[in-house]
PyMOL CGO cylinders between C-alpha atoms (Angstrom):
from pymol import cmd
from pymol.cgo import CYLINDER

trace = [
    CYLINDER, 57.46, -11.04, 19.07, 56.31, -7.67, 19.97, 0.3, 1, 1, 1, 1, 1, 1,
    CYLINDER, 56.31, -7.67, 19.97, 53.76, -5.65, 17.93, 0.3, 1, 1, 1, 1, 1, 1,
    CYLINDER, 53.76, -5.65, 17.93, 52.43, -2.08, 18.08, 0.3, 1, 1, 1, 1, 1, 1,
    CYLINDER, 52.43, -2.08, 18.08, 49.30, -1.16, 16.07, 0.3, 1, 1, 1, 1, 1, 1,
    CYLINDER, 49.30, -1.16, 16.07, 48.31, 2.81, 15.37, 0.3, 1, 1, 1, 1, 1, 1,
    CYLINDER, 48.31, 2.81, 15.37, 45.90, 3.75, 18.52, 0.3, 1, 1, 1, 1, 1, 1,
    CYLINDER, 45.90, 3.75, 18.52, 44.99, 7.25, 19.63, 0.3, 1, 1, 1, 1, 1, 1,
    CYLINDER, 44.99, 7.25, 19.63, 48.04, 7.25, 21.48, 0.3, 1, 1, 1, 1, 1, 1,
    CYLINDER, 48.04, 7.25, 21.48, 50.66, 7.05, 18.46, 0.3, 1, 1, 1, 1, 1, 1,
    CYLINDER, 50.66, 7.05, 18.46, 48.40, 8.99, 15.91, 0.3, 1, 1, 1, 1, 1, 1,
    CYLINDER, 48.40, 8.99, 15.91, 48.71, 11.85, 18.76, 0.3, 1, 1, 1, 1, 1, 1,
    CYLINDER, 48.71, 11.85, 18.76, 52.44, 11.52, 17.72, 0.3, 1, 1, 1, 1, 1, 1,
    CYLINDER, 52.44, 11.52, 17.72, 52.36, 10.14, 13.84, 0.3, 1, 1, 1, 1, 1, 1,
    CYLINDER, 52.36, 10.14, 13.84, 48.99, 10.56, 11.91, 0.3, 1, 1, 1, 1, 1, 1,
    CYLINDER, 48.99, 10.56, 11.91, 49.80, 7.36, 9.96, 0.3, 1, 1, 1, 1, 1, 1,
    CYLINDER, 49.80, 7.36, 9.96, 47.75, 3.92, 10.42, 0.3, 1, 1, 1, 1, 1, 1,
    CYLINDER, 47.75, 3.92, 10.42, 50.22, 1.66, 10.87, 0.3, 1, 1, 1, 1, 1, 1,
    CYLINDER, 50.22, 1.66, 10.87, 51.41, -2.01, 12.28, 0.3, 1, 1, 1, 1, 1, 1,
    CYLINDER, 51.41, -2.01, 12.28, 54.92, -2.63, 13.25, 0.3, 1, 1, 1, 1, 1, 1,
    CYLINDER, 54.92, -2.63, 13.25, 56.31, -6.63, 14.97, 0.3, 1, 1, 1, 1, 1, 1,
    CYLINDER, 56.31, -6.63, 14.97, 59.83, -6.81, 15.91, 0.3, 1, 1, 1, 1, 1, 1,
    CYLINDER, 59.83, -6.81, 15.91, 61.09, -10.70, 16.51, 0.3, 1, 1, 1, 1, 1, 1,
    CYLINDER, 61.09, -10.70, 16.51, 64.30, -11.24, 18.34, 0.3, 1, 1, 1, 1, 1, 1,
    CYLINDER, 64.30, -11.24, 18.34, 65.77, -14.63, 18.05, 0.3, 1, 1, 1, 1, 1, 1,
    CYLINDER, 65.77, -14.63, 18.05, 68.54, -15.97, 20.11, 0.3, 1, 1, 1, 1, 1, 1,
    CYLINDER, 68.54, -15.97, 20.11, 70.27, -18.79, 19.53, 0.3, 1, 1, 1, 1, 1, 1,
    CYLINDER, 70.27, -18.79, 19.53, 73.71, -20.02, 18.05, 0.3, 1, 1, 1, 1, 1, 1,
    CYLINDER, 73.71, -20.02, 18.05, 73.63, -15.73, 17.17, 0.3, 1, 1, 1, 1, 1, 1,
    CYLINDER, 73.63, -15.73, 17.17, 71.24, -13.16, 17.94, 0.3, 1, 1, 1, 1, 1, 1,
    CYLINDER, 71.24, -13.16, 17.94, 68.57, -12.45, 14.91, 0.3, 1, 1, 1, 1, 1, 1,
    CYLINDER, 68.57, -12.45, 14.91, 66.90, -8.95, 14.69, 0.3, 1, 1, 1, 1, 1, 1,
    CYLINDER, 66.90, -8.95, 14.69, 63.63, -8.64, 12.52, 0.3, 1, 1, 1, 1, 1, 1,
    CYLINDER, 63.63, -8.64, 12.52, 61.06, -5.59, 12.30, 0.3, 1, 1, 1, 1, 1, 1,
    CYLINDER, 61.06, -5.59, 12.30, 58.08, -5.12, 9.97, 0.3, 1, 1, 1, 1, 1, 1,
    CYLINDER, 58.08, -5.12, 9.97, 56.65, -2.69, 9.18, 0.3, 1, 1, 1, 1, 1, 1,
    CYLINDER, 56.65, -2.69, 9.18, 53.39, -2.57, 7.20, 0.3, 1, 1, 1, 1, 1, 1,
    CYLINDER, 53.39, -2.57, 7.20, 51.04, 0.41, 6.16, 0.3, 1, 1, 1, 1, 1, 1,
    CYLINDER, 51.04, 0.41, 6.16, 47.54, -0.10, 7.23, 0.3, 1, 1, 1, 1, 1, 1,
    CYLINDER, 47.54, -0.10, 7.23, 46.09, 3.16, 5.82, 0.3, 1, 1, 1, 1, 1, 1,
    CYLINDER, 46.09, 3.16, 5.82, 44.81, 4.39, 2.54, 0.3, 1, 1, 1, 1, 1, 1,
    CYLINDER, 44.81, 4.39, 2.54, 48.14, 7.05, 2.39, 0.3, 1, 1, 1, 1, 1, 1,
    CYLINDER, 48.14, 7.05, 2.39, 51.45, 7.07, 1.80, 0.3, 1, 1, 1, 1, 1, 1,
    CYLINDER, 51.45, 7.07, 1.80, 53.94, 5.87, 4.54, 0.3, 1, 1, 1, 1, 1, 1,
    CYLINDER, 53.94, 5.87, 4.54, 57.35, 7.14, 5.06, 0.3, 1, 1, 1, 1, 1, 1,
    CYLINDER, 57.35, 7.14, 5.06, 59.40, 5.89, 8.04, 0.3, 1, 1, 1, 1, 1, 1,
    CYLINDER, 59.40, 5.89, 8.04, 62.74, 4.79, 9.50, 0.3, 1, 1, 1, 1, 1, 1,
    CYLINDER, 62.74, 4.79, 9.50, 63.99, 2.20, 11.49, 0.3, 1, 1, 1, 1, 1, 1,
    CYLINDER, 63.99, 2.20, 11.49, 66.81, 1.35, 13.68, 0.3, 1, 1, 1, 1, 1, 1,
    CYLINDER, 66.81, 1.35, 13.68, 67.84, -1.71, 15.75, 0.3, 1, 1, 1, 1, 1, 1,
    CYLINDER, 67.84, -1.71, 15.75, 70.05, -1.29, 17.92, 0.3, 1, 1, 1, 1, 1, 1,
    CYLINDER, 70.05, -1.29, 17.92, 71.97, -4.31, 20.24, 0.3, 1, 1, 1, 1, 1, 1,
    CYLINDER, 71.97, -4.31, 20.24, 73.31, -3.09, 23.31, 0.3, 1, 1, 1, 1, 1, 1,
    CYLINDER, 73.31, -3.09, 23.31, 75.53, -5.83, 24.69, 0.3, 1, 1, 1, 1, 1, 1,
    CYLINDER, 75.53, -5.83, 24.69, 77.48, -6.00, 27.58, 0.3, 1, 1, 1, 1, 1, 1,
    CYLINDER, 77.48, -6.00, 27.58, 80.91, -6.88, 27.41, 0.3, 1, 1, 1, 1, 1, 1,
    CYLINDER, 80.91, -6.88, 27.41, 83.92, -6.70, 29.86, 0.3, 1, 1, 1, 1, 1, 1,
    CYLINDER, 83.92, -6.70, 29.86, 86.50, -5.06, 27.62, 0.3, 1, 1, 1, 1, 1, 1,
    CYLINDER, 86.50, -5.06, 27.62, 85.25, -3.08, 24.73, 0.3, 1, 1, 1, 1, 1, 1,
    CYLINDER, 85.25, -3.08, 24.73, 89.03, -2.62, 23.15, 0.3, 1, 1, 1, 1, 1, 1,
    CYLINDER, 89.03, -2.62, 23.15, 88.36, -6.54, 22.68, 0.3, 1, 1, 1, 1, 1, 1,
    CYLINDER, 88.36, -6.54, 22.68, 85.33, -6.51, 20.83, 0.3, 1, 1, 1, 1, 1, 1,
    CYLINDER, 85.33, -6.51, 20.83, 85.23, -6.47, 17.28, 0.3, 1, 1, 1, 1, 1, 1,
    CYLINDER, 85.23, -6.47, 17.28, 82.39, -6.71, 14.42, 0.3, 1, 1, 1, 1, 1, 1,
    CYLINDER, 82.39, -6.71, 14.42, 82.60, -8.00, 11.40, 0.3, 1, 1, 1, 1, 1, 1,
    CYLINDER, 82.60, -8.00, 11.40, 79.87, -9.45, 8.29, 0.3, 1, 1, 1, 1, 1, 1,
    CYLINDER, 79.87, -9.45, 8.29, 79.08, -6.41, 6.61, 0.3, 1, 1, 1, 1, 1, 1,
    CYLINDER, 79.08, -6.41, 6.61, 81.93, -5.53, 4.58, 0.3, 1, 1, 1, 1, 1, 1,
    CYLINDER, 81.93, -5.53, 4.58, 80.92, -2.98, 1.67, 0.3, 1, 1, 1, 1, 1, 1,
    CYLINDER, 80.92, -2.98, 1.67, 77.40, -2.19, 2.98, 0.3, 1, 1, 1, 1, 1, 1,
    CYLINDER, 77.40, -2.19, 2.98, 78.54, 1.28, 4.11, 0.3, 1, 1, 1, 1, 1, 1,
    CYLINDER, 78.54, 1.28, 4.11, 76.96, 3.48, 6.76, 0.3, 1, 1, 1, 1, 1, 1,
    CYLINDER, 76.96, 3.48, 6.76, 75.34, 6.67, 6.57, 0.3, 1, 1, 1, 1, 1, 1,
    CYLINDER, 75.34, 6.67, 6.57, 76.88, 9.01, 8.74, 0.3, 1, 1, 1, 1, 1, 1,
    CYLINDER, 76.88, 9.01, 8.74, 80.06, 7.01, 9.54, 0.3, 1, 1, 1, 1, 1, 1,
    CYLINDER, 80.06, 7.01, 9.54, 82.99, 8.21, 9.94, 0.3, 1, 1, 1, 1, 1, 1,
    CYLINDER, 82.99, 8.21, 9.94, 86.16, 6.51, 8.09, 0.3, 1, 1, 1, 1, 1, 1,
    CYLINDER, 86.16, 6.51, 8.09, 87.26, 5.36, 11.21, 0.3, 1, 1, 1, 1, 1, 1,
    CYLINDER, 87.26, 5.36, 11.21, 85.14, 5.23, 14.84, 0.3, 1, 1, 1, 1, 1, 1,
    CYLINDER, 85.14, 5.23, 14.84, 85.92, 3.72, 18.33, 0.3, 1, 1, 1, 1, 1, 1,
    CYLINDER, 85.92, 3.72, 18.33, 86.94, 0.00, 19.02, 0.3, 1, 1, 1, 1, 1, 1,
    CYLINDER, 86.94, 0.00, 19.02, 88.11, -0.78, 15.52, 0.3, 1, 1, 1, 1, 1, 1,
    CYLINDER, 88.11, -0.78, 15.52, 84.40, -0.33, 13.98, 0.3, 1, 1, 1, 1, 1, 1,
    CYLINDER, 84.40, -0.33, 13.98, 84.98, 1.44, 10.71, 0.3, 1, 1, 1, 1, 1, 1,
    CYLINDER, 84.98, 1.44, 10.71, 82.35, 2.61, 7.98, 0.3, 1, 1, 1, 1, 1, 1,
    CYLINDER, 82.35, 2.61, 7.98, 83.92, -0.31, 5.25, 0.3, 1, 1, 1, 1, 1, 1,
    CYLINDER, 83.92, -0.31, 5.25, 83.70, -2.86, 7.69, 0.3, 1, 1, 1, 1, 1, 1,
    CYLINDER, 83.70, -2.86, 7.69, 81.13, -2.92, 10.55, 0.3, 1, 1, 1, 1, 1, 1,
    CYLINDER, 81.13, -2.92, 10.55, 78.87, -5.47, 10.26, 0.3, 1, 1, 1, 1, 1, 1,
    CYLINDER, 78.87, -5.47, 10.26, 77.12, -8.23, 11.88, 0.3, 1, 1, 1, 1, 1, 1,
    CYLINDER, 77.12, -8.23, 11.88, 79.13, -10.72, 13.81, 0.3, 1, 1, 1, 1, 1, 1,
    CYLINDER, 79.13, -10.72, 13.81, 79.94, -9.74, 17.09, 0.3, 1, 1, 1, 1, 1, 1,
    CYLINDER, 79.94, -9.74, 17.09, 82.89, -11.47, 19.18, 0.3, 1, 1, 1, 1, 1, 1,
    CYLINDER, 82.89, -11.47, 19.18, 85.03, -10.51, 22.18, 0.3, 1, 1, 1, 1, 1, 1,
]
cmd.load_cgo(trace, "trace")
């Protein structure tokens, strides 16, 4: 687990008081978690993205699937290496 708390550093960036863990797991599949929780006495708006950046030997192999439905802002109907916005999701094989 990693974990960032609000120091002088990141309120020179974000005045919000804040504490935010990410947990990787890695096992029989790879397992993503981030918290996120608001420490201060306002209001706390924020975004998050996780990204996995995998290597692979052919991406025109790889395809993702387990998230059928969810839809994803931004996406286009139909992007690179058979990733679309209907299904792109959470299994990952090549």
């Amino acid at each position: 687990m990693v974990r960032l708390e609000a120091d002088d550093d990141t309120r020179a960036l974000w005045v919000s008081t804040f504490t935010v863990s990410l947990t990787v797991s890695l096992g029989g599949t790879l397992a993503m978690t981030a918290e996120v929780e608001n420490v201060g006495h306002e209001a706390l708006a924020y975004e998050l993205a996780l990204h996995t950046y995998l290597a692979v030997v052919d991406v025109e192999a790889v395809s993702i699937r387990g998230l059928e439905g969810a839809g994803i802002p931004g996406a286009t109907a139909r992007a690179p290496c058979g990733i679309s916005a209907r299904t792109a999701g959470a299994a990952l094989s090549a």
